[in-house]
LUMLO-439187 format. One record per residue: x, y, z of N, C-alpha, C, CB in turn; residue in one letter; chain. Coordinates in steps of 0.05 Angstrom, whole numbers, always signed. Glycine has a CB too. Example, Ala and Ser with C-alpha at 12.3 -4.5 7.8 and 13.67 -1.06 7.14 Angstrom:
<recs>
+264, -114, +156, +246, -90, +156, +264, -66, +156, +226, -89, +181, A, A
+257, -45, +142, +273, -21, +143, +258, +1, +157, +282, -12, +114, S, A
</recs>
This chain:
<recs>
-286, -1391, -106, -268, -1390, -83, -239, -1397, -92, -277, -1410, -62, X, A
-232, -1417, -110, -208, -1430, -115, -200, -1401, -135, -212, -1464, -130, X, A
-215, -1384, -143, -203, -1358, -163, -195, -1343, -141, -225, -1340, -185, X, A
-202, -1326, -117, -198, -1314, -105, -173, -1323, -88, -219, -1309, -96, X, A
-170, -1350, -79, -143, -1363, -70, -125, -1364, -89, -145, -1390, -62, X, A
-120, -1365, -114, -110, -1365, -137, -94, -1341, -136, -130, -1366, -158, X, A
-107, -1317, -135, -104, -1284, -135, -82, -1282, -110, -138, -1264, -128, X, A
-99, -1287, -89, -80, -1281, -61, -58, -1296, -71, -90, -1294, -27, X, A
-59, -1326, -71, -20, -1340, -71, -17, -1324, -97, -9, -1386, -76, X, A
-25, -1320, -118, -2, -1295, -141, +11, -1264, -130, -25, -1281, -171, X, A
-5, -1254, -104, +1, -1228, -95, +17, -1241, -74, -22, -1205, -88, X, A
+24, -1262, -57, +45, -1271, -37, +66, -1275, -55, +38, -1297, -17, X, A
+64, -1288, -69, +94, -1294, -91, +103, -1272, -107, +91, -1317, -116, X, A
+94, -1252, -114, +92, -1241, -123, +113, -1207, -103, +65, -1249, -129, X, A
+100, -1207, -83, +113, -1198, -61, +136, -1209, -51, +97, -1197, -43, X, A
+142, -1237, -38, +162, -1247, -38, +187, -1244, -54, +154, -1263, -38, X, A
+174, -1239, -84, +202, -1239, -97, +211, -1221, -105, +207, -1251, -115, X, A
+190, -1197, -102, +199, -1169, -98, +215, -1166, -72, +175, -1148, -98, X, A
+206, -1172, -52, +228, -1171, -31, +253, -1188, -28, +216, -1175, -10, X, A
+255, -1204, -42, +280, -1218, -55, +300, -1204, -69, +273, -1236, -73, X, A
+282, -1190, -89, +311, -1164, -100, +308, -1133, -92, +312, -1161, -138, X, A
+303, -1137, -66, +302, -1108, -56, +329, -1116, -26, +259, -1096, -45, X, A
+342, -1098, -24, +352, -1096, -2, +361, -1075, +20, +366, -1105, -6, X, A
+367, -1072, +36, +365, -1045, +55, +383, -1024, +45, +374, -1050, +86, X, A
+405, -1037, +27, +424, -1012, +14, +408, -1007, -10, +458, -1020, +4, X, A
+385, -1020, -13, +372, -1008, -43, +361, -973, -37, +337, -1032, -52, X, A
+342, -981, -17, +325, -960, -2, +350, -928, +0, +314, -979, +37, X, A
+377, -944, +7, +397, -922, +18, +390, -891, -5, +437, -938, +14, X, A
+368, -891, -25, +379, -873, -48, +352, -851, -32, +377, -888, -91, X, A
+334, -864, -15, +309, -856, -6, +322, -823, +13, +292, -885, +16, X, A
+347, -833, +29, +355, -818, +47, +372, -794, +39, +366, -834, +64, X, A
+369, -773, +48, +394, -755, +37, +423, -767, +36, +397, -731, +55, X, A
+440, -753, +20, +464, -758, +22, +480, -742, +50, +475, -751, -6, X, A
+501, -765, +69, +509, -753, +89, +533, -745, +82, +508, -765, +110, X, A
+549, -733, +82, +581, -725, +73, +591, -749, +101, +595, -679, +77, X, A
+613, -756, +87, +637, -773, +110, +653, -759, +117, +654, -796, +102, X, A
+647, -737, +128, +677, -719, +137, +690, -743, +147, +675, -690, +166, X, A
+723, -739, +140, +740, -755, +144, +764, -745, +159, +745, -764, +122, X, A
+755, -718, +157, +779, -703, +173, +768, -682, +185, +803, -692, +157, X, A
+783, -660, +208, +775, -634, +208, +776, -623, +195, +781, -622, +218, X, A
+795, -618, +166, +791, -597, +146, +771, -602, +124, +816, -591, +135, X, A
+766, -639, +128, +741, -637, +113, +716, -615, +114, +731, -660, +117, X, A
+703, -616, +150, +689, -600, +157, +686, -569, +149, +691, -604, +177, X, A
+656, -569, +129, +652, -529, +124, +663, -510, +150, +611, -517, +123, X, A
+669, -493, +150, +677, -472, +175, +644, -451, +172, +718, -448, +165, X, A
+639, -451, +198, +613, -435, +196, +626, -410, +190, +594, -433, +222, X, A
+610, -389, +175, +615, -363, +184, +596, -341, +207, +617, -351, +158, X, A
+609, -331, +214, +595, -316, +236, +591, -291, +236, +606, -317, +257, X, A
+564, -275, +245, +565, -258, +244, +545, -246, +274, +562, -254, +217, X, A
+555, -227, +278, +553, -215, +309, +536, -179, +299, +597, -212, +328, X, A
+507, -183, +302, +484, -166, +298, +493, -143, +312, +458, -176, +308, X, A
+472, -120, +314, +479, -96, +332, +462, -106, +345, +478, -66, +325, X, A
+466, -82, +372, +450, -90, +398, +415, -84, +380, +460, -63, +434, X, A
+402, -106, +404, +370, -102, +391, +357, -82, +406, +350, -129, +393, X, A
+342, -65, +390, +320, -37, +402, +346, -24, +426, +279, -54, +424, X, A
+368, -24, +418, +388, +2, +432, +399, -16, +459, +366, +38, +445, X, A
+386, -36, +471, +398, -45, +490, +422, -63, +490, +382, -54, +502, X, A
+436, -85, +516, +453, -97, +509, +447, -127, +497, +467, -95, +529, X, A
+429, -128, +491, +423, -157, +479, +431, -148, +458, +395, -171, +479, X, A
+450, -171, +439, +453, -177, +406, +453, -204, +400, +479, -165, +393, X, A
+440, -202, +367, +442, -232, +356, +462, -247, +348, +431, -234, +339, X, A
+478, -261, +357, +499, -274, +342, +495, -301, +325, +519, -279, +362, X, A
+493, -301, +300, +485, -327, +281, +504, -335, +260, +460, -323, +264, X, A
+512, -353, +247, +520, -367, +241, +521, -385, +213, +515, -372, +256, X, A
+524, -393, +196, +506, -406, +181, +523, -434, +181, +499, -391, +151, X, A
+490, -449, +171, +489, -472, +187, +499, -493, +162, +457, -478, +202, X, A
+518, -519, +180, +534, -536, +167, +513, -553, +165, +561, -545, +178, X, A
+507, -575, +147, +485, -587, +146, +504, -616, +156, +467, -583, +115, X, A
+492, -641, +161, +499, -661, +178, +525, -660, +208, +507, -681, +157, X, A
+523, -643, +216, +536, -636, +245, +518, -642, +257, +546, -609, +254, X, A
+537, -646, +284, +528, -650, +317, +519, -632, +322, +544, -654, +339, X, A
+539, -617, +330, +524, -587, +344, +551, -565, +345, +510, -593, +386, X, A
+552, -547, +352, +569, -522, +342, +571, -507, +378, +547, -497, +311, X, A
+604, -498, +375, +611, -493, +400, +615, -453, +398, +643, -515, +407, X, A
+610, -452, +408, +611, -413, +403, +627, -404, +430, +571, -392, +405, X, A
+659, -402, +424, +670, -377, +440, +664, -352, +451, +682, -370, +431, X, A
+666, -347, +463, +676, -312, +478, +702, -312, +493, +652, -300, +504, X, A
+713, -279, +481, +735, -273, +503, +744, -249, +493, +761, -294, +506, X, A
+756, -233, +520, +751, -210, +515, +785, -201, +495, +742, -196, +547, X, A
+801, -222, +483, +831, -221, +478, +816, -230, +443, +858, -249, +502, X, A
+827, -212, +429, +837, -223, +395, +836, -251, +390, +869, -216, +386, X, A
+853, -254, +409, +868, -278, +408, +862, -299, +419, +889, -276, +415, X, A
+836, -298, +428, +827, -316, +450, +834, -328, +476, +822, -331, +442, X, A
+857, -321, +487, +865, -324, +512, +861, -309, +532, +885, -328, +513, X, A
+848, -310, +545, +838, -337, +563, +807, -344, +538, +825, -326, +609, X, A
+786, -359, +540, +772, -362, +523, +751, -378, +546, +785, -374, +496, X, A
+717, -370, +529, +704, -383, +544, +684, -393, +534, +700, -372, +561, X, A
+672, -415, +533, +654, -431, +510, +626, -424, +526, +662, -471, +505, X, A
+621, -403, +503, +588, -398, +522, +554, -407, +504, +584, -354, +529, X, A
+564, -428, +490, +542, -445, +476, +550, -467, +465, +529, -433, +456, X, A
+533, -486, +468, +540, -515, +452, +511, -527, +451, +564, -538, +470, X, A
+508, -528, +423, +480, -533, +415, +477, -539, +389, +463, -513, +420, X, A
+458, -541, +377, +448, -550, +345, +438, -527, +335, +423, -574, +341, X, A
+431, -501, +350, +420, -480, +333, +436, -466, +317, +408, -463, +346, X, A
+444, -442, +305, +453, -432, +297, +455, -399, +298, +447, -443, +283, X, A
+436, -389, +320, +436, -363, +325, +428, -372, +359, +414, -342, +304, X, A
+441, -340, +365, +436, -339, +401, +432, -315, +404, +460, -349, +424, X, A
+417, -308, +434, +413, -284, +436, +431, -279, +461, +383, -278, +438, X, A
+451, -258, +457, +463, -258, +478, +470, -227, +489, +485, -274, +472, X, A
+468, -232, +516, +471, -203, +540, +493, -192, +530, +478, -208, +576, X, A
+509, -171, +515, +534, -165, +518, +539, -148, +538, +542, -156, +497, X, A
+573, -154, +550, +583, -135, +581, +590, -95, +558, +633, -159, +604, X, A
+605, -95, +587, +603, -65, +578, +631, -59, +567, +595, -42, +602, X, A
+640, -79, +559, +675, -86, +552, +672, -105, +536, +696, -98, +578, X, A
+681, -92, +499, +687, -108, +475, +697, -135, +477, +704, -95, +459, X, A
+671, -157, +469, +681, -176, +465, +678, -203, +442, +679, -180, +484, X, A
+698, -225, +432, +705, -227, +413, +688, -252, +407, +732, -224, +411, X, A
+683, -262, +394, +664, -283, +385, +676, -306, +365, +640, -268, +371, X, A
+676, -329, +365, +679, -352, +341, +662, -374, +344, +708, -366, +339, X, A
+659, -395, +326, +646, -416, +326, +661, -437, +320, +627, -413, +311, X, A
+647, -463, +319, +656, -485, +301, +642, -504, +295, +675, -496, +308, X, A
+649, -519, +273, +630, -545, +275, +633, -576, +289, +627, -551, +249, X, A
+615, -587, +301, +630, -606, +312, +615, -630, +295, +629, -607, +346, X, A
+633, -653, +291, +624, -671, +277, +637, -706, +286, +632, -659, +248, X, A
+619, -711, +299, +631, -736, +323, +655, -726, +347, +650, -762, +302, X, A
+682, -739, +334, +701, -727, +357, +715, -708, +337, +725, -750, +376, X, A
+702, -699, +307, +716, -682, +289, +710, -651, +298, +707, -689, +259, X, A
+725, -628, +295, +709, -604, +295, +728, -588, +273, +705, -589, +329, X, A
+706, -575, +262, +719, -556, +242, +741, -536, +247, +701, -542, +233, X, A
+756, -518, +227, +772, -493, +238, +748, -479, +253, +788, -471, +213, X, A
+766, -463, +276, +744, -436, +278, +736, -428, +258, +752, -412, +289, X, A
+713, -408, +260, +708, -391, +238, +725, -359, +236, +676, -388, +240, X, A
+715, -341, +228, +720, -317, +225, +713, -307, +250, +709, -305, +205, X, A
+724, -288, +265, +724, -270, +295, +707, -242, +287, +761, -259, +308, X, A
+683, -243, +309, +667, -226, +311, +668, -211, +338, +645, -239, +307, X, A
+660, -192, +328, +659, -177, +359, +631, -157, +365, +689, -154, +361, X, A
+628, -156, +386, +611, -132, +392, +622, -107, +399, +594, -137, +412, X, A
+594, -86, +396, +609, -50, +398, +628, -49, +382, +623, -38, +428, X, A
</recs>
């Protein structure tokens, strides 16, 4: 009995002082690395790209490629180059959408959002 008690208090001390030189920034190497965007121009700019309509109708795919540690990504429409007037018709974490297009060319961008940071737009897509 006194061998088996022996064993246990060597695996409690033993543990203990492993957890003595372990600490929660040790573990930090377990987790991916997060970038610190520090700015908006830190942030990747998605690029975008705007599919043809699917099987001939007005649905097309508009996707994206995806920034890795973002919030979520805001996707424009408007029917101006230039985006004025402009209208935010997604805000989400995915990276592709399926969307109705009207019967009047219109223009597409994205961005990344990253806390209260958001990236440049991306590149301007359009349908038809």
């Amino acid at each position: 009995m006194a061998k088996l008690y022996l064993t246990y208090l060597l695996l409690i001390i033993a543990f203990i002082i492993g957890c003595e030189n372990t600490s929660v920034s040790d573990n930090s190497s377990l987790l991916p690395d997060r970038p610190a965007y520090s700015s908006s121009d830190s942030i990747p700019i998605p690029k975008l790209s705007v599919g043809v309509p699917i099987h001939g109708g007005d649905d097309i795919s508009i996707t994206w490629t995806q920034i890795d540690f973002i919030n979520y990504y805001e996707l424009e429409q408007s029917i101006n180059i230039d985006f004025r007037p402009s209208f935010l018709i997604y805000s989400g974490s995915e990276n592709i959408i399926h969307y109705t297009r009207s019967n009047i060319t219109n223009y597409y961008r994205v961005r990344a959002i990253y806390g209260t940071l958001a990236s440049q737009w991306s590149n301007i897509g359009k349908d038809q």
